[in-house]
C-alpha positions, 0 to 999 in steps of 0.5 A, spaced: 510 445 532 518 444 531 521 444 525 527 441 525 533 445 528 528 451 529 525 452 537 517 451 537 514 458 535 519 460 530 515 459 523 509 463 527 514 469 529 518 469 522 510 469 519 509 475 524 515 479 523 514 479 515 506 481 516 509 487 521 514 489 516 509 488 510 504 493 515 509 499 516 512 499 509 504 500 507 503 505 513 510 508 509 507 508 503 500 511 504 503 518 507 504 524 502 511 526 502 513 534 501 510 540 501 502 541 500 499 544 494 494 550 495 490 547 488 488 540 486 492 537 482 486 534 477 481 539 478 485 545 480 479 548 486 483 550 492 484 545 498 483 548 504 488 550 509 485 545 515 486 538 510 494 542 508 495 542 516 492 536 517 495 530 512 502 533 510 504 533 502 497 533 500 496 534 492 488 531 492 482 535 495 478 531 498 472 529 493 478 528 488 481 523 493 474 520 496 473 519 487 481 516 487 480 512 492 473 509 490 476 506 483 478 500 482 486 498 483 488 493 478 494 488 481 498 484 477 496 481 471 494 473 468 498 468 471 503 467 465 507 461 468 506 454 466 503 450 470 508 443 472 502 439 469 503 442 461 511 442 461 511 435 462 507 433 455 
């Protein structure tokens, strides 16, 4: 499909380019930064020498990440935003 003055392929490379660059700063995100705790951050137990080898910059032993990670991550709010249909009456 052209679109336009674009060459045929261009709206699927650009949709793939933003989908690449969204995953690396999501790969980014996820990695601990900084130096490993010797304690759990929210329950104080030491978190073994293999876990601190293993992810860098942990702060979370694994029963409190395991926890963490089970929660459920709120995104967002309500859509505040008018609808056109409304602004018209």
């Amino acid at each position: 499909m052209a679109g336009g003055w674009t060459r045929d392929g261009a709206v699927n490379a650009q949709i793939e380019a933003s989908i690449e660059d969204e995953l690396q700063r999501l790969r980014a995100r996820r990695q601990p930064q900084g130096e490993s705790r010797a304690n759990c951050a929210e329950c104080d137990e030491p978190i073994p020498e293999a876990r601190r080898r293993a992810i860098p910059g942990v702060k979370l032993c694994r029963d409190c990440q395991v926890e963490r990670d089970a929660r459920p991550v709120t995104r967002g709010g309500p859509n505040r935003r008018a609808s056109k249909d409304s602004q018209l009456k």
